[in-house]
C-alpha positions as CSV (number, residue, x, y, z in Angstrom):
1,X,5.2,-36.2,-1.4
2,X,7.8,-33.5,-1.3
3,X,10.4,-33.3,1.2
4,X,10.5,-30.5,4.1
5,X,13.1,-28.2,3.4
6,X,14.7,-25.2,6.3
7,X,14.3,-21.6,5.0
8,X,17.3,-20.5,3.2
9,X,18.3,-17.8,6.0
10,X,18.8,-20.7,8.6
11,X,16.1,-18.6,10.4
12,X,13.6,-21.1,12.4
13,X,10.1,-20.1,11.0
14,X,7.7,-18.1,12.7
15,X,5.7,-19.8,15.7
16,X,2.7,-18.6,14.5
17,X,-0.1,-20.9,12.8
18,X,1.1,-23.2,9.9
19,X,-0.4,-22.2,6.6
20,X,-1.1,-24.9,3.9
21,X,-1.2,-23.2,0.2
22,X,-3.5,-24.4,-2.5
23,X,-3.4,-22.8,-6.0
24,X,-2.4,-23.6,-9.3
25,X,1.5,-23.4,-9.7
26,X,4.2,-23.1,-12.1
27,X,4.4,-24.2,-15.2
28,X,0.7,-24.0,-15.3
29,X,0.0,-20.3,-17.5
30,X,-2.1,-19.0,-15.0
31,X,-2.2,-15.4,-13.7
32,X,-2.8,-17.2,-9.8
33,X,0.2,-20.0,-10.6
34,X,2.5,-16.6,-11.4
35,X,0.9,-14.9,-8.1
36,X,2.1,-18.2,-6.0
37,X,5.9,-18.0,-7.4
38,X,6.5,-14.5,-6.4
39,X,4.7,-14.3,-3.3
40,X,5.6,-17.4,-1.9
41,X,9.1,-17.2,-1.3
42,X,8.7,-13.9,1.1
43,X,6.1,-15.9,3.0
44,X,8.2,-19.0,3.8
45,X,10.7,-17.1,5.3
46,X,8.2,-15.4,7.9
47,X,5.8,-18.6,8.6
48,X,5.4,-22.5,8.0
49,X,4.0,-23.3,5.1
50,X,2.9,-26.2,3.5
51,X,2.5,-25.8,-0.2
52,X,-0.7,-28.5,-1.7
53,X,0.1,-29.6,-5.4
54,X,-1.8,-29.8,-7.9
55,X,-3.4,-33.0,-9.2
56,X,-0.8,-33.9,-12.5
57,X,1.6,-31.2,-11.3
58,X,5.4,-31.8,-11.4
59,X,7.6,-29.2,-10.3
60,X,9.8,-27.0,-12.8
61,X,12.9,-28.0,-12.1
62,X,14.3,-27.2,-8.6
63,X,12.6,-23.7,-8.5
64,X,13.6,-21.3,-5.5
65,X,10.2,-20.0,-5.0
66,X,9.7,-23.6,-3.5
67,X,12.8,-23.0,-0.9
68,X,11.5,-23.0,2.7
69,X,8.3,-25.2,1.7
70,X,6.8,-28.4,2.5
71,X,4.7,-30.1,-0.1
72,X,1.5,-32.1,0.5
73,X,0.1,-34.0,-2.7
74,X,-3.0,-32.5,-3.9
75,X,-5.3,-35.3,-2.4
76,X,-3.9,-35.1,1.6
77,X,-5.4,-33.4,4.3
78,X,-4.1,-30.7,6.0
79,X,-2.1,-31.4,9.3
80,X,-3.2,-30.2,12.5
81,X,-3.1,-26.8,13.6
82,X,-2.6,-25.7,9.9
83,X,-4.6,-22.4,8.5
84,X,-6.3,-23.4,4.7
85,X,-5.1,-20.6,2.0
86,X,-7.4,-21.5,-0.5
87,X,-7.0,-19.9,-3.8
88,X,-9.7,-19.4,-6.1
89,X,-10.2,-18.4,-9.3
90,X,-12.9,-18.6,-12.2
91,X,-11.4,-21.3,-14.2
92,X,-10.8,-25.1,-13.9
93,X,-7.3,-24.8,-12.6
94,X,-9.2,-24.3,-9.4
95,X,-11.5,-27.4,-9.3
96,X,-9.7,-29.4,-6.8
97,X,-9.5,-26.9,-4.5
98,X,-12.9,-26.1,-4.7
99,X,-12.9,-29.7,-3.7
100,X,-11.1,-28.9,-0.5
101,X,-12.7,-26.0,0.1
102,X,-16.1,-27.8,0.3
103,X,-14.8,-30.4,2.4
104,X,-13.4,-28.7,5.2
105,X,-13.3,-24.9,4.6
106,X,-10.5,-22.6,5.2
107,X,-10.0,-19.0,4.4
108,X,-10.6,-18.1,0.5
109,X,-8.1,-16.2,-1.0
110,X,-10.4,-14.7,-4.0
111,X,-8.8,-13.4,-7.4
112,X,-11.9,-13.2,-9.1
113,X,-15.5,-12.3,-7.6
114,X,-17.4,-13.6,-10.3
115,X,-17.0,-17.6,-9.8
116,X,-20.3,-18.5,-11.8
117,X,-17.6,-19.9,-15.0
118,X,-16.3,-22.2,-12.2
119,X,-19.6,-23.5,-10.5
120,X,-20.4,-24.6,-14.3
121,X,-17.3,-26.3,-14.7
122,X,-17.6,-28.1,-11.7
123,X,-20.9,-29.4,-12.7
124,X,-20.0,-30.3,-15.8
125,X,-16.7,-32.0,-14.5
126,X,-19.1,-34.2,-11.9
127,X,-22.3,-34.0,-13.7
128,X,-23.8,-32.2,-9.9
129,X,-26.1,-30.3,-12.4
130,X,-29.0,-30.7,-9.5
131,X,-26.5,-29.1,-7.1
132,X,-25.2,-26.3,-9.3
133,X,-29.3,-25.3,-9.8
134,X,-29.5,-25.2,-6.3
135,X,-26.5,-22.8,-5.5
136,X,-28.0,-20.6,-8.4
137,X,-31.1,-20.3,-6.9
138,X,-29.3,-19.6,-3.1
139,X,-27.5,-17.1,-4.8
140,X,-29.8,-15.9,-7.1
141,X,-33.7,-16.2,-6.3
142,X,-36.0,-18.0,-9.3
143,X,-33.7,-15.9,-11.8
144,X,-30.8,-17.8,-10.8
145,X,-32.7,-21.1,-10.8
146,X,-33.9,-20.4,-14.5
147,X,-30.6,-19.5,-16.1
148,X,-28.8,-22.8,-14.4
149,X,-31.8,-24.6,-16.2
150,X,-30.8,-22.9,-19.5
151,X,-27.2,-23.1,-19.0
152,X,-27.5,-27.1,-18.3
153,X,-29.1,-27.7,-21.8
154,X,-26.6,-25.3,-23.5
155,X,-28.1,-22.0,-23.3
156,X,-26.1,-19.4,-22.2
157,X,-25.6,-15.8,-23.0
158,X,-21.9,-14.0,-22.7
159,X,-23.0,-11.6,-20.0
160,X,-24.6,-14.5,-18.1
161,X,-21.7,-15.2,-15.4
162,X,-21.5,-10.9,-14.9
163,X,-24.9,-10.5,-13.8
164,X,-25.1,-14.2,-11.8
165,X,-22.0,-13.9,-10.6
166,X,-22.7,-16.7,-7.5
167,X,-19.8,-15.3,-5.5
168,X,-21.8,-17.1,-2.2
169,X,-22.4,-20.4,-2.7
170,X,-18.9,-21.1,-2.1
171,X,-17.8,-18.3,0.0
172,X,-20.2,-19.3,2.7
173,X,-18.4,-22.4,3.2
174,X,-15.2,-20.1,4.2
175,X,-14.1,-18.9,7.5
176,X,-12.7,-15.9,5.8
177,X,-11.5,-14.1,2.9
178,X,-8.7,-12.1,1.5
179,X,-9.1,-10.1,-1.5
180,X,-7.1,-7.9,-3.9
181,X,-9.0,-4.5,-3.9
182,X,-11.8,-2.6,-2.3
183,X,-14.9,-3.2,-5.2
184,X,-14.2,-7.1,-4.6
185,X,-14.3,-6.2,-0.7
186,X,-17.5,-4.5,-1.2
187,X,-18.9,-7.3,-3.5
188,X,-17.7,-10.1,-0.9
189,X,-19.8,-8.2,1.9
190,X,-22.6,-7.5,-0.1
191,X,-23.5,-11.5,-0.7
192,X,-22.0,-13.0,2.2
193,X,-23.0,-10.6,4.9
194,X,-21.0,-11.1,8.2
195,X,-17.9,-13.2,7.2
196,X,-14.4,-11.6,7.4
197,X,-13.1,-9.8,5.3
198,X,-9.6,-8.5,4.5
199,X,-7.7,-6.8,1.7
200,X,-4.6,-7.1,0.6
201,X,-2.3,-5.8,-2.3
202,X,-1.3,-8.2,-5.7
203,X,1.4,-9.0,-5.8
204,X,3.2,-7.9,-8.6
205,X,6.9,-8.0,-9.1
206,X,8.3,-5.6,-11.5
207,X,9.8,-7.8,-14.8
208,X,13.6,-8.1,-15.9
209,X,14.4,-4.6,-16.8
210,X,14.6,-4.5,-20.8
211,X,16.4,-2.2,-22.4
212,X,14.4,0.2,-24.1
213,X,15.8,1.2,-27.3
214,X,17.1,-2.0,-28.7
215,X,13.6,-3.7,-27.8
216,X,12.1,-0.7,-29.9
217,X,14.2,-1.5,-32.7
218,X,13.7,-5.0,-32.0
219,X,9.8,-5.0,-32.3
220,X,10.2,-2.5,-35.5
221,X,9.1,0.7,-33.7
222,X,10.9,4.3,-34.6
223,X,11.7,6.8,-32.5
224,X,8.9,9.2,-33.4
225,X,6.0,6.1,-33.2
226,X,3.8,5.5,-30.4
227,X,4.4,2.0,-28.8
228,X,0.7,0.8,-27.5
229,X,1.1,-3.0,-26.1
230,X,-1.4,-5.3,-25.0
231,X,-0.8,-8.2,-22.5
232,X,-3.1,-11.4,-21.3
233,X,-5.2,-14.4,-22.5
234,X,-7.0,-13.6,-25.8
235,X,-10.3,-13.7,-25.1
236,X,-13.6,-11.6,-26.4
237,X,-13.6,-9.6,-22.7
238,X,-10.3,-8.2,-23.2
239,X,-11.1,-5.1,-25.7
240,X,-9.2,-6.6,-28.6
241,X,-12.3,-5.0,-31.1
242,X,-11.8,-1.6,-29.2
243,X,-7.7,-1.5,-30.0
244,X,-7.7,-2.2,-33.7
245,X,-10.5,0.4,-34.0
246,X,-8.4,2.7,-32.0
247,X,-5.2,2.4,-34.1
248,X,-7.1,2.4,-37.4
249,X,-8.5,5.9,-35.9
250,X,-4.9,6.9,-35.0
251,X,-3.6,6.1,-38.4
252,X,-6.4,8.4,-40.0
253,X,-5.8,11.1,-38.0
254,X,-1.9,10.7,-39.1
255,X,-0.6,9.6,-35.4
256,X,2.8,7.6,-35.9
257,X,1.4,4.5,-34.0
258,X,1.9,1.1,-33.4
259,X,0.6,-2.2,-31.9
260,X,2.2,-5.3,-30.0
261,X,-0.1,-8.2,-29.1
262,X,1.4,-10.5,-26.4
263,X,-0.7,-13.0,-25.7
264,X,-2.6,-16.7,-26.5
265,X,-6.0,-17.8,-26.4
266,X,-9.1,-18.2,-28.5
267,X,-8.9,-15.0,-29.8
268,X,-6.1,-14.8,-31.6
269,X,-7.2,-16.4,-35.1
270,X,-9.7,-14.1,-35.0
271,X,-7.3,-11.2,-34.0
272,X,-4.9,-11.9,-37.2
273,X,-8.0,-12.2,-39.3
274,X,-9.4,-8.9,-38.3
275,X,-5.9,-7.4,-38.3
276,X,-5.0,-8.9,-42.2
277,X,-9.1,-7.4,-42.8
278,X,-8.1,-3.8,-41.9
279,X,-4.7,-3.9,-43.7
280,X,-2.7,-3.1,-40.5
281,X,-0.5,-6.1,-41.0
282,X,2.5,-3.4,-41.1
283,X,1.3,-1.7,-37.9
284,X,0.2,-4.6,-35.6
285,X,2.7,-7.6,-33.9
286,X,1.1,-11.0,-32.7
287,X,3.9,-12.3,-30.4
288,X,2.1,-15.0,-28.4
289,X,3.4,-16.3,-25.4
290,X,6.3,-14.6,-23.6
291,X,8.9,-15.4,-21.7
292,X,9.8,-13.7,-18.6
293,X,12.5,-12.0,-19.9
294,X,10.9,-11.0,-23.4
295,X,7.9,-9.3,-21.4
296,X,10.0,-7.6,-19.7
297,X,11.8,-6.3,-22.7
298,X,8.4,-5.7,-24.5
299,X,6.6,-3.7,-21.2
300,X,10.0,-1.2,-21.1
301,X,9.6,-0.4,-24.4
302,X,5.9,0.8,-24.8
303,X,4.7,4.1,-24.6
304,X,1.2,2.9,-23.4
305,X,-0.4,-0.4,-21.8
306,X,-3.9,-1.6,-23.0
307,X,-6.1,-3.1,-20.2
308,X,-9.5,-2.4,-21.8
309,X,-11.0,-5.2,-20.0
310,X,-14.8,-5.7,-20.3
311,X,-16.6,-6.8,-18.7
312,X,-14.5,-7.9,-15.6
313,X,-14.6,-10.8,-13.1
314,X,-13.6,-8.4,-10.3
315,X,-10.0,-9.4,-10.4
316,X,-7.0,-7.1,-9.7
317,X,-5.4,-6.6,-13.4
318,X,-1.6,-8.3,-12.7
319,X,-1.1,-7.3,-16.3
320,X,-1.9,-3.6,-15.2
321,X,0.6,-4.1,-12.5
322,X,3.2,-5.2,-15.0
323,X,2.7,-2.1,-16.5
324,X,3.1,0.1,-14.2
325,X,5.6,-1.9,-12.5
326,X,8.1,-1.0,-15.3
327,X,7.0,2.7,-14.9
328,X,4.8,2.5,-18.5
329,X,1.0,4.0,-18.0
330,X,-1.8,1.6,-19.4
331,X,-5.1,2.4,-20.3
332,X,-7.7,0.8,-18.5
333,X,-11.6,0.7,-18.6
334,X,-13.0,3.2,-16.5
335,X,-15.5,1.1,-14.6
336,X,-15.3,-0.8,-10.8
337,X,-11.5,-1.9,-9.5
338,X,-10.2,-0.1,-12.1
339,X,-11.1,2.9,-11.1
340,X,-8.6,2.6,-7.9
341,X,-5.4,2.6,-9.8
342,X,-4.4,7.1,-10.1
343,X,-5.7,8.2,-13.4
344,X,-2.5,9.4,-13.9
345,X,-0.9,6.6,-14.2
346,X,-3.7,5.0,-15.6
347,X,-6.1,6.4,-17.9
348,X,-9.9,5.4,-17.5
349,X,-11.8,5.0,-21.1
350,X,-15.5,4.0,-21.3
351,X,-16.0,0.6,-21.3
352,X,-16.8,-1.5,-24.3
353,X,-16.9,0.1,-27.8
354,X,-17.1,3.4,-26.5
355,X,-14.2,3.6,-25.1
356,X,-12.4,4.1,-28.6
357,X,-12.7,7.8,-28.9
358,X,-11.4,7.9,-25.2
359,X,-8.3,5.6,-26.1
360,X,-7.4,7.8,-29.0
361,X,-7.4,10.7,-27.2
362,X,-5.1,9.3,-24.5
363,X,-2.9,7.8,-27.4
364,X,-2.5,11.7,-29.3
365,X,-2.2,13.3,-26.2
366,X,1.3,10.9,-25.6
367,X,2.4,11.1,-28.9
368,X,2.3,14.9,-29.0
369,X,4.1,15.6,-26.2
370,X,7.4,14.0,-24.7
371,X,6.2,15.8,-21.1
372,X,3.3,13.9,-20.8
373,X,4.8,10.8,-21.9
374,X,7.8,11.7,-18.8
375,X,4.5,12.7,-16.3
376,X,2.8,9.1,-17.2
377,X,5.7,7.0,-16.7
378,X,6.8,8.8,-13.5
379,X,3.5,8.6,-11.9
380,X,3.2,4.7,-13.6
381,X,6.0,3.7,-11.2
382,X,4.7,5.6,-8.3
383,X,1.4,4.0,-8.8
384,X,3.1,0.6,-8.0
385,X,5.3,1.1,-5.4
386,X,2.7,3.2,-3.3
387,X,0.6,0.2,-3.9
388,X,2.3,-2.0,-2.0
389,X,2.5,-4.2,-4.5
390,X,5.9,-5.4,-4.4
391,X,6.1,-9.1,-3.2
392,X,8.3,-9.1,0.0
393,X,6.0,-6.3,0.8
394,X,2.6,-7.7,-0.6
395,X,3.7,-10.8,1.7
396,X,3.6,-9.5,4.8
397,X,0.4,-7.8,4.3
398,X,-1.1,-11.5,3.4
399,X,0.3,-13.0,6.5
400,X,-1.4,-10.7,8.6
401,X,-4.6,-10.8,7.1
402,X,-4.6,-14.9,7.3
403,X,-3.3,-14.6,10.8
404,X,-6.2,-12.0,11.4
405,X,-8.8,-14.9,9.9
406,X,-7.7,-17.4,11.6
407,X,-8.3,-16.0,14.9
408,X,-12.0,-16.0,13.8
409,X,-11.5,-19.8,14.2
410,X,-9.3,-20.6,16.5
């Protein structure tokens, strides 16, 4: 177990309720285990908290975003008088706290609104195939019940977990939740009617700032070519078909454009395939995995984010934020959460393959005009920083909403 370490201020910690934190961290490459690093740090100097680690986990070093923390291993309960931030997500970083979660509740903080991916993984971790049927079926009437037959024996279709999305068989074991934007607020209400709900921003801290021209040069882009960058796991959701087809448009119609990939997953075979295919090995950059720094290099030189993301598990987009965070507009698809960031800052194409002759649009609109390229990043930056999305900010807005919860059970 971690030792108990003062807040780096010499500041006593607030006398409110004691908050224990359980989500993936650090090095783990998880959008949540980023979330925890930035956020944390702002909330341990306001409150007590008790960070849970992960089953395996070893810390990175002697990182300061785990100042001002005590650490519980990932199999302890939580102390007395302590508040349960429970953070889940739809993959199987989040299986032991689902684990906690069933075993004595807490408040949910909820990154994703569809949680059908993890319900399967958690049967197929402990083989509770009979339970996972029955959830389904709570959740989901006879339709439910049928599809968690299918999926047992291997039947599954992609756009299963979107339209069973089982957001309450675990949310109703939670005494409240915090969310990251109003369509999962909405969604939250609409299957678990009558438990607390409160929103909160992401948060988001805006990267290293890189500088702009010699990233340019560095990634092979000209002065009079359009920079269009794409950030997050690889994965078939994430529009990858809809951006080659949109720069291959772009290149017909003679716009000066092109395309930076940052990013690893399944996909990415496939992606350099497809890319090699179209002959737009000159035009398009695979970087993989980024360090902090190099993303932050990479984000200040584009002229325009890609976020075509669809369909969605009802998260907040963090790689939106980043986006807009360093003042660069990103395209996003024009359907449920995304449609709350401004459309100035971020441009709404249809979703799916449809949304090519939107994104090419958008693209020739920027590359014809250094105005609108000034307007978009302007209102890019704005976008964030009236979003509250700035950690220290982003904090206290979560510390409130828990403290708000845990009235409901006090």
């Amino acid at each position: 177990m971690g030792s108990s370490r003062a807040p780096r201020d010499g500041r006593d910690p607030d006398p409110g309720p004691r908050f224990l934190w359980a989500s993936p961290l650090p090095p783990t490459r998880s959008g949540v285990a980023d979330y925890a690093a930035e956020v944390l740090p702002y909330l341990a100097r306001a409150a007590r908290v008790t960070v849970v680690e992960p089953p395996g986990w070893e810390p990175p070093g002697a990182p300061a975003w785990l100042d001002g923390v005590e650490r519980l291993p990932h199999d302890a309960g939580s102390p007395g008088g302590t508040v349960n931030l429970l953070h889940l997500g739809n993959n199987p970083y989040h299986l032991w706290i689902v684990k906690r979660l069933r075993a004595a509740g807490g408040v949910v903080v909820l990154h994703d609104t569809v949680l059908h991916h993890l319900l399967v993984e958690e049967a197929a971790a402990d083989g509770a195939w009979g339970r996972f049927g029955e959830e389904m079926a709570q959740a989901h009437g006879p339709g439910g019940a049928a599809l968690a037959a299918a999926r047992r024996w291997g039947y599954s279709g992609r756009l299963d977990p979107f339209l069973f999305p089982a957001r309450s068989p675990l949310l109703r074991r939670a005494s409240g939740v915090i969310v990251h934007n109003r369509q999962a607020e909405a969604d939250v209400a609409r299957a678990c009617p009558g438990l607390p709900v409160r929103r909160v921003p992401l948060a988001v801290a805006a990267l290293p700032a890189g500088d702009r021209a010699a990233w340019r040069a560095r990634l092979g882009v000209g002065d009079d070519e359009l920079l269009l960058v794409h950030l997050g796991f690889l994965t078939p959701a994430k529009g990858l078909d809809v951006i080659l087809r949109s720069v291959a448009a772009l290149t017909q119609l003679a716009v000066p454009v092109r395309l930076t990939v940052v990013g690893e997953g399944g996909e990415a075979a496939a992606l350099a395939a497809a890319v090699a295919a179209a002959g737009m090995s000159e035009q398009v950059r695979s970087w993989g995995y980024a360090s902090e720094d190099d993303l932050g290099g990479i984000v200040a030189a584009a002229d325009l984010g890609l976020v075509p993301r669809y369909p969605t598990a009802g998260e907040t987009s963090a790689a939106a934020l980043r986006f807009l965070a360093a003042g660069t507009p990103v395209a996003v698809a024009g359907y449920h959460q995304f449609l709350e960031f401004p459309a100035a800052a971020a441009p709404r194409i249809a979703p799916g393959r449809a949304g090519v002759g939107d994104l090419v649009r958008v693209a020739a609109a920027l590359a014809g005009s250094s105005e609108a390229r000034s307007a978009a990043r302007e209102a890019a930056r704005g976008a964030w920083v009236d979003g509250g999305h700035e950690p220290s900010l982003a904090a206290v807005d979560l510390l409130a909403a828990a403290r708000a919860l845990s009235s409901f059970t006090a």
